[in-house]
C-alpha positions as CSV (number, residue, x, y, z in Angstrom):
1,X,48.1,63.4,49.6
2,X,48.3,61.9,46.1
3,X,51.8,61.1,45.0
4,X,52.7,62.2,41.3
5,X,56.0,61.4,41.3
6,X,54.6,58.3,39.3
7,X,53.4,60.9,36.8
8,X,57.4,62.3,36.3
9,X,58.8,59.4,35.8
10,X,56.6,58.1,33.6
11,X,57.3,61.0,31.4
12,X,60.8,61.3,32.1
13,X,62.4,61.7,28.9
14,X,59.4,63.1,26.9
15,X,58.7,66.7,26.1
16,X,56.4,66.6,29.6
17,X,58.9,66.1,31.7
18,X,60.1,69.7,32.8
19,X,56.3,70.0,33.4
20,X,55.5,67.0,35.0
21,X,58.6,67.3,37.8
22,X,56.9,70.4,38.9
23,X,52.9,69.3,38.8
24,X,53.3,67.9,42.4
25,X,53.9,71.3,43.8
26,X,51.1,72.5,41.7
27,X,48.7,69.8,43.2
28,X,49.5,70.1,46.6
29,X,48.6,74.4,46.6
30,X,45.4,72.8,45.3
31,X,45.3,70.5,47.2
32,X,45.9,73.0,50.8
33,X,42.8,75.4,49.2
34,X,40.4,72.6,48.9
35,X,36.8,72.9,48.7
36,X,33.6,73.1,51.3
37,X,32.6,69.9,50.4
38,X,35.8,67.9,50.3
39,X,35.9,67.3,53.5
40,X,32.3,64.9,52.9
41,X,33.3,63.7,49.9
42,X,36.6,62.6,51.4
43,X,34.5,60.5,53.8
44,X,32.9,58.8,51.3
45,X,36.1,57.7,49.4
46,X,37.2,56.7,53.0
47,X,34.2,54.2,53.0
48,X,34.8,52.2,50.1
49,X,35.3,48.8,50.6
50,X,39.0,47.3,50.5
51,X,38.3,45.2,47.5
52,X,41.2,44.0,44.7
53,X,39.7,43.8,41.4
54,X,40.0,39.9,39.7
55,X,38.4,40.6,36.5
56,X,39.3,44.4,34.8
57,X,37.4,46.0,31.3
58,X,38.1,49.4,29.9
59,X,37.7,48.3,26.4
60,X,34.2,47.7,26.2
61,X,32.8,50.0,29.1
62,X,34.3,50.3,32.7
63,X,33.9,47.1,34.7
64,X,35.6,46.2,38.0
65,X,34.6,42.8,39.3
66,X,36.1,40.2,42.1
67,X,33.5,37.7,44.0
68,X,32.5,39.4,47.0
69,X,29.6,39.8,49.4
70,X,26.1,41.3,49.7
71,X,27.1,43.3,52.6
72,X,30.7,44.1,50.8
73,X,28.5,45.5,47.6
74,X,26.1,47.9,49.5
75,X,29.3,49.4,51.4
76,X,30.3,50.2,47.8
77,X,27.1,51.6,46.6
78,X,26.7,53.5,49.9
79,X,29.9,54.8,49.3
80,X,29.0,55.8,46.1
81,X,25.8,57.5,45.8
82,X,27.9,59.5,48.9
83,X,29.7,61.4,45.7
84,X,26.6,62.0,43.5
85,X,25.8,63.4,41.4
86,X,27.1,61.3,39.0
87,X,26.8,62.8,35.1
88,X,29.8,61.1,33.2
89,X,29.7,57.0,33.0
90,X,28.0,54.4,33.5
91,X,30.5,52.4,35.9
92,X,30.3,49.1,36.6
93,X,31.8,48.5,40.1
94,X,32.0,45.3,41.6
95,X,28.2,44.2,41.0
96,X,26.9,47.9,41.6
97,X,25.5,49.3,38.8
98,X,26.2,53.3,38.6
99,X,24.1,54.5,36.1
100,X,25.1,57.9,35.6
101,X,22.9,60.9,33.2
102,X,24.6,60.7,30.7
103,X,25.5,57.7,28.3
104,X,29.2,58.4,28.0
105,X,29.4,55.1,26.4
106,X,27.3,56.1,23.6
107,X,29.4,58.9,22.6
108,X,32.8,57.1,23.2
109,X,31.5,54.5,20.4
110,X,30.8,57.1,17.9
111,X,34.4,59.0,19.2
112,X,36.8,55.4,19.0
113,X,36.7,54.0,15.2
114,X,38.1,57.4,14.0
115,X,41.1,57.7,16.4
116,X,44.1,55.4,17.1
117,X,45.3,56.2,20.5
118,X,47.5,53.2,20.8
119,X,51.2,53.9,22.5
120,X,49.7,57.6,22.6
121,X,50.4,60.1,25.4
122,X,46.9,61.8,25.6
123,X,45.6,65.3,27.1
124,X,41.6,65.2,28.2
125,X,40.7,69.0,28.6
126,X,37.5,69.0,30.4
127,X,37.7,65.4,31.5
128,X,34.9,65.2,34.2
129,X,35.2,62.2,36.7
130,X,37.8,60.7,34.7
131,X,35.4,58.1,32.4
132,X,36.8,58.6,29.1
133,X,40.3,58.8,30.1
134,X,39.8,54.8,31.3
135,X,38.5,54.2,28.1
136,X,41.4,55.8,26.9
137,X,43.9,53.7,28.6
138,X,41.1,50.7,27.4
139,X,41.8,51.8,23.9
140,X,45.9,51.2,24.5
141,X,47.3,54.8,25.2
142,X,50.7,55.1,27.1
143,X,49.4,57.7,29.0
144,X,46.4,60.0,30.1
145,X,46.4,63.2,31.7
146,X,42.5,64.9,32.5
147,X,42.3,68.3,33.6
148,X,39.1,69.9,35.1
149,X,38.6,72.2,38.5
150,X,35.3,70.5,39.6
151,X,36.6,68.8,42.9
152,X,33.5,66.4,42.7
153,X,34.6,65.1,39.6
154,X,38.3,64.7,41.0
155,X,37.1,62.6,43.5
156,X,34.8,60.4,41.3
157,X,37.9,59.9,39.4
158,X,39.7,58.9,42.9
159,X,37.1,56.6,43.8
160,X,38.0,54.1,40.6
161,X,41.4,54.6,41.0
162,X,41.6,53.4,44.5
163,X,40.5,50.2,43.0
164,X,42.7,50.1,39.6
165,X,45.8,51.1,40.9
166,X,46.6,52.6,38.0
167,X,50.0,54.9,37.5
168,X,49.5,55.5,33.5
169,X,46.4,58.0,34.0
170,X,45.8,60.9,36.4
171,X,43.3,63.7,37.3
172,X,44.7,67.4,38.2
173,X,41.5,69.6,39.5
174,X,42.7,72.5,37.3
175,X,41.3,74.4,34.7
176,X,43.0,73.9,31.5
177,X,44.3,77.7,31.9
178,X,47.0,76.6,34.5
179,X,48.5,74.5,32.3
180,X,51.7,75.9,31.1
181,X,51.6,77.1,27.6
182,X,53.4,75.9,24.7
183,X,53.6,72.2,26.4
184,X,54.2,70.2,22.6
185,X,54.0,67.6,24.4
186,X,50.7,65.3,23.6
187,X,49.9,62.8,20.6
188,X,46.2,63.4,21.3
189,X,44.7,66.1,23.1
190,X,40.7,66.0,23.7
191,X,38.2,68.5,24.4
192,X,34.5,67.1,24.6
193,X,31.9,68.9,25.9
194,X,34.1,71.7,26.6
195,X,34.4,74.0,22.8
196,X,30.6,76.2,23.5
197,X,31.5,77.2,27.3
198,X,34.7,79.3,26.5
199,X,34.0,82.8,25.7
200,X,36.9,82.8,23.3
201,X,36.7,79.6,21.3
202,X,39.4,80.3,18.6
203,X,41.6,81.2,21.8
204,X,40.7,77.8,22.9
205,X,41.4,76.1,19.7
206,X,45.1,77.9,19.5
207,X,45.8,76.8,23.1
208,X,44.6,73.1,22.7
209,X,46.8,73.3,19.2
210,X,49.7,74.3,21.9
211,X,49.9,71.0,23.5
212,X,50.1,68.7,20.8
213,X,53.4,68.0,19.0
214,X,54.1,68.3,15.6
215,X,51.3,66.1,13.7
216,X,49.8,65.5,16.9
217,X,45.9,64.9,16.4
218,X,43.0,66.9,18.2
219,X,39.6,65.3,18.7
220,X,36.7,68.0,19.5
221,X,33.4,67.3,20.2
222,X,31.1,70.2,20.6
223,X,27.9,71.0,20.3
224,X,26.8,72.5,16.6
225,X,23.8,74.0,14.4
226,X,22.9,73.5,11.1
227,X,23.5,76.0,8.2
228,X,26.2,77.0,6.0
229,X,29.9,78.1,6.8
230,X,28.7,81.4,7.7
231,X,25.9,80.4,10.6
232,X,26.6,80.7,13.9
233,X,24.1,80.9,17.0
234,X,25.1,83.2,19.9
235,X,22.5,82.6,22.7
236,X,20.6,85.5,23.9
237,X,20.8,84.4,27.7
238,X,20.5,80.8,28.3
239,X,20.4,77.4,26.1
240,X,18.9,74.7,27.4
241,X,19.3,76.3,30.7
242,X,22.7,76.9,30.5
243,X,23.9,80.6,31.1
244,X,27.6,79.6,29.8
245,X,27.1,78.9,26.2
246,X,28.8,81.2,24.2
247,X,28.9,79.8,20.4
248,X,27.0,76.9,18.7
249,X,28.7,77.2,14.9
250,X,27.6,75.1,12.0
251,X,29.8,72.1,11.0
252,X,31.4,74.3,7.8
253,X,31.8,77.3,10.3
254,X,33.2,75.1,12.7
255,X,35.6,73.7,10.1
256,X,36.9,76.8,8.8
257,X,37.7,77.9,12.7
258,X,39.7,75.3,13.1
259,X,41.8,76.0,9.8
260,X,42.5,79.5,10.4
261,X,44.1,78.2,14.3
262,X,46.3,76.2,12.1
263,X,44.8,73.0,12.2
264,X,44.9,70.8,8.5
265,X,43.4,67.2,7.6
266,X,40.1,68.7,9.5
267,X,36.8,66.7,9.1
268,X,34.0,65.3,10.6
269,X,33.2,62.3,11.8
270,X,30.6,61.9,13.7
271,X,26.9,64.4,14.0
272,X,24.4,62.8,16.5
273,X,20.8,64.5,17.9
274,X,21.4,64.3,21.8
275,X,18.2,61.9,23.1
276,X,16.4,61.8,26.2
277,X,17.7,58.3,25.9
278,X,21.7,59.4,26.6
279,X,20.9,61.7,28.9
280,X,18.5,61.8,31.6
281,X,18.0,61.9,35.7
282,X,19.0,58.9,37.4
283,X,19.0,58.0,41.0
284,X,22.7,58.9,40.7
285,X,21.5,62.0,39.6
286,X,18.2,63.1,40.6
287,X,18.4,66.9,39.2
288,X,16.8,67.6,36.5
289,X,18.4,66.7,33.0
290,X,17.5,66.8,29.1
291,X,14.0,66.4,28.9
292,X,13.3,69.1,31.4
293,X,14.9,71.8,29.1
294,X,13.7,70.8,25.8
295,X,10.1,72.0,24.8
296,X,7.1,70.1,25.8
297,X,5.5,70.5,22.6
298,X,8.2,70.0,20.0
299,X,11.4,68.2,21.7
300,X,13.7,69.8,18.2
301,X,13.7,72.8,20.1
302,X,15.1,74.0,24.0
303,X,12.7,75.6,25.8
304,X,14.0,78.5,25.2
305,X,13.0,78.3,21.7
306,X,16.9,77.4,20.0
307,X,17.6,74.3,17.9
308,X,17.7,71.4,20.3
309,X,21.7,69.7,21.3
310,X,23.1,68.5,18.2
311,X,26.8,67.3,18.8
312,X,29.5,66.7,16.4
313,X,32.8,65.3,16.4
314,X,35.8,66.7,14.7
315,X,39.3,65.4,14.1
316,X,42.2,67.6,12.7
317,X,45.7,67.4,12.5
318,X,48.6,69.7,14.0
């Protein structure tokens, strides 16, 4: 059972705390469902070594270190590979190396100079195994909550935290629709990665404008196209593989959307071209990855013939 009365106290006081006193009941329905494969993944969280980190960075990556043994470091990377695949990362565990598809790191470098997260309480929509809500916590916020209904991810996120301990940042294996609305209640609240799967994206943009208080600061990151403030690209079927991608806007297009959902002070800080570099197979994930749904012959396009992942980062005020 995970224990979230952490969680309510630590928000005790706040505009969270009607909503945190009653998460635990949330969790533990969730919890009583469960999943086919929880069952094996819980066996592989059972076999991680008992192991008290000595040396702790979530500043400049995620490193866990404490002198221990060869045979004490393959139990941990055993245990490990026994919840891949691992996309979100890398992690660096106690001498084990978990290099996961995608660079995370990269992207949290371009994300971090624009924000100030220091003292903040922080929402992660779409936060995956947890890896930039460390960072987070690295970069000085009071608090982190991640939600995302992949129970994989949940229990990648569980496998760090068994190590760190740590009662200032927690995973809930929900989709960002159970949340209550209206919370007001975050400083920051992200959504990476997370803008061209919903169907409804200025739906999305009002709901993550619902959980931030009054001058509280969203940070999307999204994939985008070029053009003008009138270009938009609606897949046909599939991009890059993907059947749920919905809207790719321009960056003007983009801009404008999140104006009319209220937003003010929006701008851009960051546009990168996605490389085979960030994100690729590994043996921690051993599917296939970028450069198998980009085109052979001319890598600026998918294989389906669309503009190739082109990611921007936006920042906008409540």
């Amino acid at each position: 059972m995970i224990d979230l009365s952490p969680l309510a106290r630590r928000l005790a006081g706040t505009p969270l705390a009607e909503w945190a006193a009653t998460v635990q009941a949330q969790l533990d329905v969730k919890m009583d469902k469960g999943h086919g494969d929880l069952e094996r993944w819980q066996s592989a969280l059972d076999a991680l070594p008992n192991v008290v980190p000595s040396e702790i960075d979530l500043l400049n990556g995620l490193t866990l270190d404490t002198a221990c043994d060869d045979a004490t470091r393959a139990q941990m990377r055993q245990a490990l590979l026994g919840l891949s695949p691992w996309r979100k990362g890398p992690f660096d565990l106690f001498g084990v190396h978990v290099d996961t598809e995608w660079h995370s790191d990269w992207k949290w470098s371009r994300v971090a100079p624009h924000i100030d997260l220091k003292g903040k309480r922080i929402l992660d929509v779409g936060c995956g195994n947890g890896y930039y809500m460390w960072r987070m916590l690295g970069a000085g916020a009071h608090s982190v909550i991640g939600v995302d209904p992949n129970w994989l991810f949940f229990c990648q996120f569980q496998a760090v935290q068994r190590f760190l301990q740590q009662e200032a940042v927690w995973h809930l294996p929900f989709p960002f629709e159970d949340l209550p609305p209206n919370l007001e209640g975050f400083d920051t609240v992200f959504s990476m990665g997370v803008f061209y799967h919903r169907r409804s994206p200025i739906e999305h943009l009002l709901a993550l404008k619902d959980c931030l208080v009054k001058g509280g600061e969203l940070v999307l990151e999204t994939l985008v196209i070029e053009g003008d403030v009138n270009q938009v690209l609606v897949p046909e079927d599939r991009y890059a593989q993907m059947r749920n991608v919905w809207f790719l806007p321009s960056i003007a297009a983009l801009e404008r959307w999140l104006r009319r959902a209220g937003f003010s002070d929006v701008r851009c800080v960051d546009v990168s071209i996605t490389t085979v570099e960030e994100q690729r197979a590994t043996e921690w994930m051993k599917f296939q990855s970028l450069s198998d749904y980009l085109d052979p012959n001319d890598p600026s396009k998918t294989i389906e013939g669309l503009p190739a992942p082109m990611r921007a980062v936006i920042v906008a005020k409540k």
